[in-house]
C-alpha positions as CSV (number, residue, x, y, z in Angstrom):
1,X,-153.5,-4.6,31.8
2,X,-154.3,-4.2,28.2
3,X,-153.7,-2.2,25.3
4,X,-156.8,-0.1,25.5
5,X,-155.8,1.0,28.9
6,X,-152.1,1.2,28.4
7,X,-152.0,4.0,25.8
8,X,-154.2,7.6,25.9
9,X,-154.5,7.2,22.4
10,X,-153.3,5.8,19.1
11,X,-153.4,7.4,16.1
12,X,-153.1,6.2,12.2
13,X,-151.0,7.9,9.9
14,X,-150.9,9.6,8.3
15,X,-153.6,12.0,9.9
16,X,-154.9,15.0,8.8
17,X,-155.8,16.8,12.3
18,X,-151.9,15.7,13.4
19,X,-150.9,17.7,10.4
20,X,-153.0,20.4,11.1
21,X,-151.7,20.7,14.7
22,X,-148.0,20.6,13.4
23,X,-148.4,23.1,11.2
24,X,-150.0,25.4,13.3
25,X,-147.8,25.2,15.8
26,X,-145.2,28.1,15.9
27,X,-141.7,26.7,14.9
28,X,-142.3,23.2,14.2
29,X,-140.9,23.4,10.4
30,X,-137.6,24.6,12.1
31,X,-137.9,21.3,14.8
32,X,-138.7,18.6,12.0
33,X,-135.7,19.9,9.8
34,X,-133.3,19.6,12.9
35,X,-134.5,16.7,13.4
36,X,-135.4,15.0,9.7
37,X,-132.0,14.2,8.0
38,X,-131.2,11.5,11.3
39,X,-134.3,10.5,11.9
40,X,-134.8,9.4,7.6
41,X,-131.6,7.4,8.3
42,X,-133.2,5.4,11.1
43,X,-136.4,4.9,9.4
44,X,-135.6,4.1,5.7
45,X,-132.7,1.9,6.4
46,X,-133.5,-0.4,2.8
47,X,-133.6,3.3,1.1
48,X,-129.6,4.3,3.0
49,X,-128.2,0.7,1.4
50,X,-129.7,0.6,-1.8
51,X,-128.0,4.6,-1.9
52,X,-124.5,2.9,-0.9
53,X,-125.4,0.1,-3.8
54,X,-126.0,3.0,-6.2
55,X,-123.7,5.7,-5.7
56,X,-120.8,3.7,-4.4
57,X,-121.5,0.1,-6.0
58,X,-121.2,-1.7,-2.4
59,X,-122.8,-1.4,1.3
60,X,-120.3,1.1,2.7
61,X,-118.6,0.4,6.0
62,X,-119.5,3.0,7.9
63,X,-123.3,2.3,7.3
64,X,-122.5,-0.9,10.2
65,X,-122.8,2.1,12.2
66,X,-125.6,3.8,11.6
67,X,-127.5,0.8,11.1
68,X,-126.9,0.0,14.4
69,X,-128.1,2.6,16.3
70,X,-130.9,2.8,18.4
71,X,-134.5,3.5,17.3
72,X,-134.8,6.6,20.4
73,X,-135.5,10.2,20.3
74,X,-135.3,11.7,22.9
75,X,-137.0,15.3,23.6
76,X,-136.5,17.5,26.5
77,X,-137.9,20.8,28.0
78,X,-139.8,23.0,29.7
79,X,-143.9,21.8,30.0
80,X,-145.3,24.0,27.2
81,X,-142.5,24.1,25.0
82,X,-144.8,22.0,22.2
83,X,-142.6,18.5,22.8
84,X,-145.7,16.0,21.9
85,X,-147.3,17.9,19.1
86,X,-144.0,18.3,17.7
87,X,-143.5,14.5,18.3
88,X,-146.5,13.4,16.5
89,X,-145.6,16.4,13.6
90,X,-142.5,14.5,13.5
91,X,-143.8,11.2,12.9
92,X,-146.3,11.8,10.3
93,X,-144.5,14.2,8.1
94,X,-142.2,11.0,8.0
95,X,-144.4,8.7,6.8
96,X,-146.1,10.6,4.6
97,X,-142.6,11.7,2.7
98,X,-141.7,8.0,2.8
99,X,-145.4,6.8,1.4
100,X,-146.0,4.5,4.2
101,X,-148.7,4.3,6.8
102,X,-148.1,4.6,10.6
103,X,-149.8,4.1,14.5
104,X,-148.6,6.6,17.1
105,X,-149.1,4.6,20.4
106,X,-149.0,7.4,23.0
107,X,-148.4,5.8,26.4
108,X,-150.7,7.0,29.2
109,X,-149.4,8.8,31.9
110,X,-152.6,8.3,34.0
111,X,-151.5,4.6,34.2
112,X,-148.1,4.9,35.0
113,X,-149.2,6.9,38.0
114,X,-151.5,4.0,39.6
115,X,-149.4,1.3,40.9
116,X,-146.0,2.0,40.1
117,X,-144.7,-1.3,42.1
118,X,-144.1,-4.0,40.1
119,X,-146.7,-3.0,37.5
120,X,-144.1,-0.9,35.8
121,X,-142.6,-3.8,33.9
122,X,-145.2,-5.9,32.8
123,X,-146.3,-2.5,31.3
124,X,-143.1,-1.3,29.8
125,X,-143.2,-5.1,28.3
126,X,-147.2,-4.4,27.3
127,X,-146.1,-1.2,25.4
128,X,-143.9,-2.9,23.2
129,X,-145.5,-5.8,22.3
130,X,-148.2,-3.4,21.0
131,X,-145.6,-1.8,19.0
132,X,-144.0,-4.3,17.7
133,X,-147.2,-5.8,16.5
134,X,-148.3,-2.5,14.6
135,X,-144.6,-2.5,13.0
136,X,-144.8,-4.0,8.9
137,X,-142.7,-3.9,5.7
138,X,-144.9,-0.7,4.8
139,X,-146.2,0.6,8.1
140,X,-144.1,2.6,10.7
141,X,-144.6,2.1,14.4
142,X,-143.8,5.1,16.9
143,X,-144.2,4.6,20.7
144,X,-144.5,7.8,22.8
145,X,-143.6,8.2,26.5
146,X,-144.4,11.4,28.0
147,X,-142.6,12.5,31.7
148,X,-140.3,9.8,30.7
149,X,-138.5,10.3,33.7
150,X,-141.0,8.7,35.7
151,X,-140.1,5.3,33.7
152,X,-136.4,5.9,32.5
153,X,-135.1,7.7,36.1
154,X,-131.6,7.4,36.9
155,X,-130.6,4.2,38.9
156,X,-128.2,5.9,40.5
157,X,-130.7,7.1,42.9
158,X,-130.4,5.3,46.2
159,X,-134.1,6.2,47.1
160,X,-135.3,3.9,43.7
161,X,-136.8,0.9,44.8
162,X,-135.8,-2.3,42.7
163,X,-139.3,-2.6,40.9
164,X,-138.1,0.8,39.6
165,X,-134.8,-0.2,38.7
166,X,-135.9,-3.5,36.9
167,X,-138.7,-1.4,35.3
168,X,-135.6,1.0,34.0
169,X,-133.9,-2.5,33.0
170,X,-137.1,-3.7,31.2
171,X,-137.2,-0.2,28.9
172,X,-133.8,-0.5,28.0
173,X,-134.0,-4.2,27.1
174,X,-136.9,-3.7,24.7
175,X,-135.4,-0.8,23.1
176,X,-132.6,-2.8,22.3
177,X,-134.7,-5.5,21.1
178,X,-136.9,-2.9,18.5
179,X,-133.5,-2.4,16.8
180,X,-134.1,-5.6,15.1
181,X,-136.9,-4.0,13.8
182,X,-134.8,-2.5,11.3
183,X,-136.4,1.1,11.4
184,X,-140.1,-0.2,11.5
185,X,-140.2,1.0,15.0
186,X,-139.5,4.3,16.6
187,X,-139.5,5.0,20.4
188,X,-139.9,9.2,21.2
189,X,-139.4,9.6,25.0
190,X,-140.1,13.2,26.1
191,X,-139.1,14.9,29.7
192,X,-138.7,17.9,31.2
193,X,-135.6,17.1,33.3
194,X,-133.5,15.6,31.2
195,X,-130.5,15.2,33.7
196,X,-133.0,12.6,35.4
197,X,-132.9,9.7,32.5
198,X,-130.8,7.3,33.1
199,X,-127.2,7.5,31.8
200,X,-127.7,3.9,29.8
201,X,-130.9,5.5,27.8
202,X,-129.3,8.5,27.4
203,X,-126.2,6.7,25.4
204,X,-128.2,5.1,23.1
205,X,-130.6,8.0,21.8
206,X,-129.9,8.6,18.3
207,X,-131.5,11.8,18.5
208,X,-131.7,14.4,21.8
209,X,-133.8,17.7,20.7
210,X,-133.8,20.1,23.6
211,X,-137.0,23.0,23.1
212,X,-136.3,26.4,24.2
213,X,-139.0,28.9,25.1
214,X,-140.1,30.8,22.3
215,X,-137.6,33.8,21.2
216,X,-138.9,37.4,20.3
217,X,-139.6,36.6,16.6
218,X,-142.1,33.2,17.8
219,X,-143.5,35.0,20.2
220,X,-144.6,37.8,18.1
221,X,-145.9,35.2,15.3
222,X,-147.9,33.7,17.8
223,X,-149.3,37.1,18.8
224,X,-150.2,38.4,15.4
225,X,-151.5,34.4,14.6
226,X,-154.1,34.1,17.7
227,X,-155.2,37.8,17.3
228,X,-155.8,38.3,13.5
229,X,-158.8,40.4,13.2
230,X,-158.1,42.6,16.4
231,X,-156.9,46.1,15.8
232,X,-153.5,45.7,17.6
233,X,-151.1,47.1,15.3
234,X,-147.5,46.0,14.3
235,X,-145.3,48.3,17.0
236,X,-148.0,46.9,19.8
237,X,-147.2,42.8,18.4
238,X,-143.6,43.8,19.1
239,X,-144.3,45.2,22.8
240,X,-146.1,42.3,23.4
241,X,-143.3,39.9,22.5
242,X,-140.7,42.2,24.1
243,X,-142.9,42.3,27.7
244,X,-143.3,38.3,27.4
245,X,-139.1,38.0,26.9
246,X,-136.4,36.7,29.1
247,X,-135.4,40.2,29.5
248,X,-138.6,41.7,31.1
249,X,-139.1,38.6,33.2
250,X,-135.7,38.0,35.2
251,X,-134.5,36.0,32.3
252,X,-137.4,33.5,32.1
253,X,-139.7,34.2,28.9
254,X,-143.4,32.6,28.5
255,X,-144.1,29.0,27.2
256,X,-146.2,28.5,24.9
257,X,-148.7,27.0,26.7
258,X,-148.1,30.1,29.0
259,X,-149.3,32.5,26.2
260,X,-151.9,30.2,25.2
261,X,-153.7,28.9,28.0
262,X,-153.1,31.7,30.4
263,X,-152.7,34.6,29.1
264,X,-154.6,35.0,26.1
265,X,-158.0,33.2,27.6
266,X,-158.1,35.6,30.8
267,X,-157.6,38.7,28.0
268,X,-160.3,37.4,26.2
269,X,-162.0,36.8,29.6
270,X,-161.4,40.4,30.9
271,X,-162.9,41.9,27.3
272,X,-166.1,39.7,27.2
273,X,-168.8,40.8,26.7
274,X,-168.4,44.4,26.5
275,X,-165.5,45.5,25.3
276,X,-163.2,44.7,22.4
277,X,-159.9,43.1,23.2
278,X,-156.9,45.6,22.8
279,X,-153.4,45.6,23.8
280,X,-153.8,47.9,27.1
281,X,-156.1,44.7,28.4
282,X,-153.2,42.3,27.4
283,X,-150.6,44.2,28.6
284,X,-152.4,44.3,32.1
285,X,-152.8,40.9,32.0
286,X,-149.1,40.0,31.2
287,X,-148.5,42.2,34.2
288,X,-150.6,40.1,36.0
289,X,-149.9,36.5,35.2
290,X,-146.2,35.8,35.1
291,X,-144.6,33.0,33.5
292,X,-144.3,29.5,34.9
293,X,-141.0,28.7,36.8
294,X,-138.6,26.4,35.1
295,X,-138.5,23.2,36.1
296,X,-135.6,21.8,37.5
C-alpha cells in the first residue's frame, strides 16, 4: 500500500486556505490558546532548554519530564464539533509562530475501512514512516488519524480479533518511537468516543481537548456570520441561538455541522427562488430538522 493511498491528503505549511478555514471557524482562537502553551513545549524543545540555559544558567530537572512526553494530541467529540479543521488550525498557526515549514499527513479513513485484517499494521507502520521521513531540523511533521477509535480501540474488548490488538500494539509502538524525534513530529488522533481508546494511548497523550457543542454566544456568531446581508435583526440572531440550545432541545444543542449543513442549506433551499430568506423560514426549519443524537 503506498503513501498516495494511505493518506486523503497532505498538506504543506504553512497554507493559506488552512488559515482561512481556522479562522473562519467559530471558536477556534479560544481552542488553539487551550491548546498552544503545551503543545509549544512539545514542538520547540531546543527553544524550552536554551530558556532553562538562559534564565536559570543550567537544563532544569524538571524539563527530564516534559521532554519526555509523548508527541499525541488527542481530540474528542461529537461529529461536527470542528475537531479536524481545528487540528490543521492547530498545526499551522504553530509553525508559522515558530518560522518553520510543515506536512499535515491526514490518514485516510476510506482505507482503514477496506481490509481491516492484518492490513492494519503494515499501514499504521506505512503512516509513520511517511512521517518520520517529512520530519527535519526546520520542518514539522503532524500525522492525523480521524475516528481514531477504529485503530486505537480498547484491547480490553473480547470481541477484538488479534490483528486488531497487534494493530493497537503497532500505533503505540511507533508513537513511542517518534518521541525520538525530539518534537519534529506530532501525532493528532481525533474520536468521537473517547472512552473507546485504549487505556495505554490514553496515558501517554500530552494533550486531550474535549469540543463541546457550540454555546448561545457561538451559535449566535455563526448566525449573524453566515447571514450578513439578510434583514434578520439582532433580537431574531438571539431567538435563533436560543431555539438551537440545549434548553429548547431536551438538553442537546446543534453541531456545527448541524447548523451548517442542515439547517441553513434547506432555509436557503425553502427561500429560492422567490422569496427572500427571513427568520420565520429558519425558524420553521429548526422546527423541522432537529439536531443529531450524541454519540455514545
Amino acid at each position: 500500500m503506498n503513501n498516495t493511498t494511505i493518506f486523503d491528503n497532505i498538506i504543506e505549511l504553512p497554507n493559506s486556505d488552512v488559515k482561512k478555514r481556522a479562522d473562519a471557524l467559530i471558536g477556534f482562537q479560544k481552542r488553539f490558546e487551550r491548546v498552544h502553551n503545551n503543545l509549544k513545549l512539545l514542538i520547540d524543545q531546543d527553544g524550552l532548554i536554551e530558556w532553562s540555559n538562559k534564565y536559570h544558567k543550567t537544563k532544569l530537572t524538571v524539563l527530564d519530564t516534559i521532554l519526555d512526553r509523548y508527541p499525541l494530541v488527542l481530540l474528542a467529540g461529537d461529529a461536527g464539533t470542528g475537531k479536524t479543521v481545528s487540528a490543521e488550525g492547530i498545526a499551522d498557526n504553530m509553525v508559522r509562530e515558530l518560522g518553520k515549514e510543515g506536512f499535515f499527513l491526514k490518514l485516510s479513513t476510506r482505507v482503514r475501512g477496506e481490509g481491516l485484517h492484518g492490513q492494519m499494521g503494515n499501514l499504521v507502520n506505512n503512516a509513520f514512516d511517511r512521517l518520520k521521513q517529512e520530519a527535519g531540523k526546520k520542518r514539522i511533521a503532524f500525522l492525523f488519524i480521524d475516528e481514531a477509535d477504529a485503530i486505537a480501540t480498547t484491547r480490553s474488548t473480547h470481541q477484538m480479533h488479534q490483528e486488531e490488538k497487534a494493530a493497537v500494539n503497532t500505533l503505540i509502538q511507533k508513537i513511542d518511537e517518534i518521541r525520538g524525534l525530539n518534537g519534529r513530529a506530532i501525532v493528532f488522533m481525533s474520536t468521537n468516543r473517547l472512552h473507546f481508546i485504549d487505556e495505554a494511548i490514553l496515558r501517554r497523550a500530552a494533550i486531550i481537548m474535549e469540543f463541546e457543542r457550540p454555546d448561545d454566544s457561538e451559535r449566535k456568531e455563526l448566525f449573524k456570520k453566515t447571514l450578513a446581508g439578510t434583514d434578520i435583526k439582532e433580537k431574531e440572531f438571539d431567538k435563533l441561538s436560543q431555539l438551537t440550545g440545549p434548553s429548547a432541545n431536551n438538553g442537546l444543542g446543534y453541531s456545527f455541522s448541524d447548523l451548517t449543513l442542515k439547517v441553513l442549506p434547506e432555509a436557503v433551499a425553502e427561500s429560492f427562488p422567490d422569496k427572500a430568506l427571513s427568520f420565520d423560514i429558519l425558524e420553521n426549519v429548526i422546527k423541522r430538522v432537529k439536531p443529531s443524537p450524541k454519540i455514545i
